[in-house]
FILUM-542559 format. One record per residue (C-alpha): residue in one letter; chain; x, y, z. Coordinates in steps of 0.5 Angstrom, whole numbers. Example, Ala and Ser with C-alpha at 12.3 -4.5 7.8 and 13.67 -1.06 7.14 Angstrom:
% FILUM-542559
<node rest="A" kette="A" u="25" v="-9" w="16"/>
<node rest="S" kette="A" u="27" v="-2" w="14"/>
% end
This chain:
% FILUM-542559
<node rest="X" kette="A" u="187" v="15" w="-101"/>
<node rest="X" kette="A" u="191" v="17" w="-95"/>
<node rest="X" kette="A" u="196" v="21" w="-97"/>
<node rest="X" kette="A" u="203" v="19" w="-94"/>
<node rest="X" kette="A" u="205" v="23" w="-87"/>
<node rest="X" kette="A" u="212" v="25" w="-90"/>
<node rest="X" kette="A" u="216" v="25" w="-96"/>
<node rest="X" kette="A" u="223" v="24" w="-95"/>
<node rest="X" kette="A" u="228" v="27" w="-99"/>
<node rest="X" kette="A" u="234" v="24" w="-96"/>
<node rest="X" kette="A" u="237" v="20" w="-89"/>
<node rest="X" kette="A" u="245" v="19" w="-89"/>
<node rest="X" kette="A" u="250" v="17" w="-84"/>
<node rest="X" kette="A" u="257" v="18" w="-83"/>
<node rest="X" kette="A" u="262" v="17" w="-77"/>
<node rest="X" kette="A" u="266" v="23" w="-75"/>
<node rest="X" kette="A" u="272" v="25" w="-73"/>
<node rest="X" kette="A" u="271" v="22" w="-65"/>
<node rest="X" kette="A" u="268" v="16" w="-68"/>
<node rest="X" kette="A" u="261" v="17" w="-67"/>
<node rest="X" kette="A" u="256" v="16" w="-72"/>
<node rest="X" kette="A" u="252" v="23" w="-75"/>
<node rest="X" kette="A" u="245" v="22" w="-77"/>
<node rest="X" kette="A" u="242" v="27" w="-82"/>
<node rest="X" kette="A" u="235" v="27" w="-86"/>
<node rest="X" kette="A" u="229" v="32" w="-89"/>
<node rest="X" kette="A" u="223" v="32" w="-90"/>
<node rest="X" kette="A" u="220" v="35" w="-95"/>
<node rest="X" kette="A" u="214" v="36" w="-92"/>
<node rest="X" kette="A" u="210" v="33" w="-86"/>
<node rest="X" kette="A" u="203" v="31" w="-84"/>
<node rest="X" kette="A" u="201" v="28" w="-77"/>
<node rest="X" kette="A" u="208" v="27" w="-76"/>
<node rest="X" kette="A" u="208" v="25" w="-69"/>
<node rest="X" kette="A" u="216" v="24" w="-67"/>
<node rest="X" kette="A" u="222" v="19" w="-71"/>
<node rest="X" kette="A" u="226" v="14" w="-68"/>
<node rest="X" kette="A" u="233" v="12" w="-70"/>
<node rest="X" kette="A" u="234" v="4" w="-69"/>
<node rest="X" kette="A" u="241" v="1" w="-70"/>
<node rest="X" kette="A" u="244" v="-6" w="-71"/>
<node rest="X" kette="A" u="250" v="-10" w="-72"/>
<node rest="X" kette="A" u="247" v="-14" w="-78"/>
<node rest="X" kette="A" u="241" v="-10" w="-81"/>
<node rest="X" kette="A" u="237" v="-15" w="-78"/>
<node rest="X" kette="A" u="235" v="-14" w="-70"/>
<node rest="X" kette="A" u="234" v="-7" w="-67"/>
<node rest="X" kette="A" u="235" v="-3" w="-63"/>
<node rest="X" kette="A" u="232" v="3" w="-60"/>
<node rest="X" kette="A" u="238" v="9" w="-60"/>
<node rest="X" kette="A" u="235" v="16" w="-60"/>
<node rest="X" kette="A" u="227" v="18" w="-61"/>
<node rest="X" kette="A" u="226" v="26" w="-65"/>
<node rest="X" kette="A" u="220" v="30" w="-64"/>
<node rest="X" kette="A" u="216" v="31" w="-71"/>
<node rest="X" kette="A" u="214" v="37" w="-72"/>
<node rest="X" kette="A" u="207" v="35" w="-73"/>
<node rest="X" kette="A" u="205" v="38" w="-80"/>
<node rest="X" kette="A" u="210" v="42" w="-85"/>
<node rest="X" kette="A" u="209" v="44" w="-92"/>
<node rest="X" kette="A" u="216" v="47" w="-91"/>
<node rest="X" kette="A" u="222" v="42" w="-92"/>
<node rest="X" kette="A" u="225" v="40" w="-84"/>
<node rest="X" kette="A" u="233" v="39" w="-83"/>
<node rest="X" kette="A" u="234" v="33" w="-78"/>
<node rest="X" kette="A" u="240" v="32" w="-75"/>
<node rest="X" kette="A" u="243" v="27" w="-68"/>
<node rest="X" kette="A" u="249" v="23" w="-67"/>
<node rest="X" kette="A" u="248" v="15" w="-64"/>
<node rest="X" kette="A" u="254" v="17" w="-58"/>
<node rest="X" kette="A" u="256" v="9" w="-58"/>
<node rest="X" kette="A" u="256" v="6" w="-65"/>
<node rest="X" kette="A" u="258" v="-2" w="-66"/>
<node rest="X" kette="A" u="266" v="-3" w="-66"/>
<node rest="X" kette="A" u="265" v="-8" w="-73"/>
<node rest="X" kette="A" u="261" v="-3" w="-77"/>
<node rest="X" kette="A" u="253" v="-1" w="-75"/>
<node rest="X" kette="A" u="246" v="-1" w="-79"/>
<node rest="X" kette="A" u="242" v="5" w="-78"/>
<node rest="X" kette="A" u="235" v="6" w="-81"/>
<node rest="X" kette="A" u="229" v="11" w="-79"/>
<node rest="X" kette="A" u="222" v="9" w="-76"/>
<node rest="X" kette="A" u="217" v="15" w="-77"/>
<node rest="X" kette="A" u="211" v="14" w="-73"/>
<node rest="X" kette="A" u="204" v="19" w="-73"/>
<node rest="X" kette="A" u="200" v="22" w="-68"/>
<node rest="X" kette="A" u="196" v="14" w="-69"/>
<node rest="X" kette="A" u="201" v="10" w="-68"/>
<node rest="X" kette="A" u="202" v="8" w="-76"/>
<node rest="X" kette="A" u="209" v="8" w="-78"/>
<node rest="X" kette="A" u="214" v="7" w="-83"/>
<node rest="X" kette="A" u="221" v="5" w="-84"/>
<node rest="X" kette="A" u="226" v="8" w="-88"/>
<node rest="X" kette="A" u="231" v="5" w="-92"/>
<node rest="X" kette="A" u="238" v="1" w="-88"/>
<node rest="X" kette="A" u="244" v="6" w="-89"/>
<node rest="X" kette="A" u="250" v="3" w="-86"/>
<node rest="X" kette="A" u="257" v="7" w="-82"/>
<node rest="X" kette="A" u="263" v="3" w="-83"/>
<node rest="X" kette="A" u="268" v="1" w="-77"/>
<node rest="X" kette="A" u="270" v="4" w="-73"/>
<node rest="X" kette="A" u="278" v="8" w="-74"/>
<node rest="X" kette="A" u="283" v="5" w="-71"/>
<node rest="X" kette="A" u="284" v="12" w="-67"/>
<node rest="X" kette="A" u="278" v="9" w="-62"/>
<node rest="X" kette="A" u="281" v="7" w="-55"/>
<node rest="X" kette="A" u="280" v="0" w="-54"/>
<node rest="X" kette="A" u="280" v="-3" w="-47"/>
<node rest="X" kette="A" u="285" v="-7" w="-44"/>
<node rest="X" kette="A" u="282" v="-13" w="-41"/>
<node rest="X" kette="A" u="283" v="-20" w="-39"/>
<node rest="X" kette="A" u="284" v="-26" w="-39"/>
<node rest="X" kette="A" u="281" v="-27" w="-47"/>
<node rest="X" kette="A" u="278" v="-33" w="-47"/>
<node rest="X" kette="A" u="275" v="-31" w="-40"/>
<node rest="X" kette="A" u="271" v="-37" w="-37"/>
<node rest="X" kette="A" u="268" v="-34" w="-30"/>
<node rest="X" kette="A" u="271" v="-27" w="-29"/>
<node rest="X" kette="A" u="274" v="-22" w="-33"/>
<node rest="X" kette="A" u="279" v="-16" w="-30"/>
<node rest="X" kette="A" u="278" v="-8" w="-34"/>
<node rest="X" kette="A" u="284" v="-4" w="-34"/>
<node rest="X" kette="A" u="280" v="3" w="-35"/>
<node rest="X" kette="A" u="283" v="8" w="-40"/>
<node rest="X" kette="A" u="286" v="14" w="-35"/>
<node rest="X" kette="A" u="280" v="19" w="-33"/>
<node rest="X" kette="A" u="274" v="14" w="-36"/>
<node rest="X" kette="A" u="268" v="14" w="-32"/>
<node rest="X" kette="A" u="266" v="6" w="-31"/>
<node rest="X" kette="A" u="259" v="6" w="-34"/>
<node rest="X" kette="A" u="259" v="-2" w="-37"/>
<node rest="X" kette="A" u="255" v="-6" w="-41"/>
<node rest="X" kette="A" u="255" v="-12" w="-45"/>
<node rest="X" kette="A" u="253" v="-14" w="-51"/>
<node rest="X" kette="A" u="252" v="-20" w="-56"/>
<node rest="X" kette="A" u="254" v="-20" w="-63"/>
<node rest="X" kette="A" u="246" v="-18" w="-65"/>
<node rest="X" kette="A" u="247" v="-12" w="-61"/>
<node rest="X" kette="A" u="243" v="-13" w="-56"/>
<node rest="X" kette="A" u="245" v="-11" w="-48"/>
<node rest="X" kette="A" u="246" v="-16" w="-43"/>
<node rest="X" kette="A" u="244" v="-13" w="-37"/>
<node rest="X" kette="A" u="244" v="-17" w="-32"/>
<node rest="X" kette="A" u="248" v="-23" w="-34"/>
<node rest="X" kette="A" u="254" v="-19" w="-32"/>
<node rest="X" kette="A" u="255" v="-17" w="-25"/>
<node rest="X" kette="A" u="262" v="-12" w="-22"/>
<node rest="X" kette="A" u="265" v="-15" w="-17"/>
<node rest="X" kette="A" u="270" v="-10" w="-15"/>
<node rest="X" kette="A" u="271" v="-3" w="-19"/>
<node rest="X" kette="A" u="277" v="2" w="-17"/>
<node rest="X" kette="A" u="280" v="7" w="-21"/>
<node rest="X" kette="A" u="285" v="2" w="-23"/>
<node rest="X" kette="A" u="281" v="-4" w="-25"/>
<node rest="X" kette="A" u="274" v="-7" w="-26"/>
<node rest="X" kette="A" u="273" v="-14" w="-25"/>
<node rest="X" kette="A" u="266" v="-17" w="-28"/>
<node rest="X" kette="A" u="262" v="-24" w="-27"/>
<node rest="X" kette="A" u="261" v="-27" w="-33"/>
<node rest="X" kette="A" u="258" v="-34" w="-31"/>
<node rest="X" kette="A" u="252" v="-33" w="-33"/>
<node rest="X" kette="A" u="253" v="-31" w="-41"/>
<node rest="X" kette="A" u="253" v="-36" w="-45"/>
<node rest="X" kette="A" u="259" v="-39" w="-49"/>
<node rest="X" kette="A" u="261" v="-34" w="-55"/>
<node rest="X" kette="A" u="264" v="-27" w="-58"/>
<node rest="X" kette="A" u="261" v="-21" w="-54"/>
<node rest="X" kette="A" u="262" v="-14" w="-54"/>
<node rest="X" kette="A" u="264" v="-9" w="-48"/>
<node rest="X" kette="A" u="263" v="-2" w="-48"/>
<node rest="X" kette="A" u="266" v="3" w="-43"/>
<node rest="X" kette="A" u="263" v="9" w="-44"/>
<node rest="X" kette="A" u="266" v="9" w="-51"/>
<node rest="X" kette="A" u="271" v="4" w="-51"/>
<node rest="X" kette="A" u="270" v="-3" w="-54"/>
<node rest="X" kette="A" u="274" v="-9" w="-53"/>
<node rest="X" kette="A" u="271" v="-15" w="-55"/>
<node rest="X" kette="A" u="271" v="-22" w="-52"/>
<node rest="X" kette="A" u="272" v="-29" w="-52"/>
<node rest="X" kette="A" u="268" v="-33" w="-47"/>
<node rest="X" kette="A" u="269" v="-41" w="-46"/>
% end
């Protein structure tokens, strides 16, 4: 019998105070633990790949972990753990949940909402413009959405290409979600 290659003593997660979601868990002890990867979900069904933490190989000692998802989803986010050994074997840990985001989290300003072809983003002061667009699994769109225009005042974005429905904008950690016809 091969013995398992950690014990796990536990996996939490929590969203703090700027509204990013703190991800901590111990292992007991460790055998050919090659590295974790924290993967996250908007319904705990399809998932994505957030951070990846080196193991530490082999332990008999107990190992605190601890990372924090910078952009957890506006609407709640499902977290679970995946450890991977040296030979590729892997395991999957229980799903812990963050809530929703607090109403303190800025939200961008954009319009029109319903969109159709093109939507306009009034950026909060100082944000840097780094966009991405996500469906309501959590998957990015990259591609599907091109600038046309940015300044410090506004970003217009093409959206032709995205399908009808809800989708999510993120900017830097802003969050707005959207409507497209």
């Amino acid at each position: 019998m091969t013995p398992l290659p950690i014990t796990l003593l536990n996996f939490n997660v929590k969203l703090n105070s700027q509204n990013k979601a703190e991800i901590t868990w111990a292992a007991a002890s460790e055998i050919n633990n090659d590295y974790f990867i924290i993967e996250r979900s908007i319904y705990g069904k399809a998932w994505q790949k957030v951070l990846t933490v080196d193991g530490s190989g082999n332990s008999a000692t107990p190992i605190n972990y601890f990372s924090i998802d910078e952009s957890p989803y506006p609407s709640g986010t499902y977290y679970r753990l995946k450890q991977t050994d040296f030979d590729g074997a892997y395991s999957n840990s229980d799903v812990r949940y963050a809530g929703e985001l607090s109403s303190s989290q800025i939200r961008i300003t954009i319009f029109p909402n319903p969109c159709f072809n093109e939507i306009t983003i009034l950026p909060n002061e100082g944000e840097i413009i780094d966009l991405e667009i996500f469906d309501q699994l959590g998957r990015s769109l990259h591609g599907l959405s091109d600038i046309k225009h940015s300044d410090l005042r506004l970003v217009d974005v093409y959206v032709s290409k995205l399908a009808a429905g809800a989708y999510y904008v993120r900017m830097s950690n802003s969050f707005a979600r959207i409507l497209k016809n």
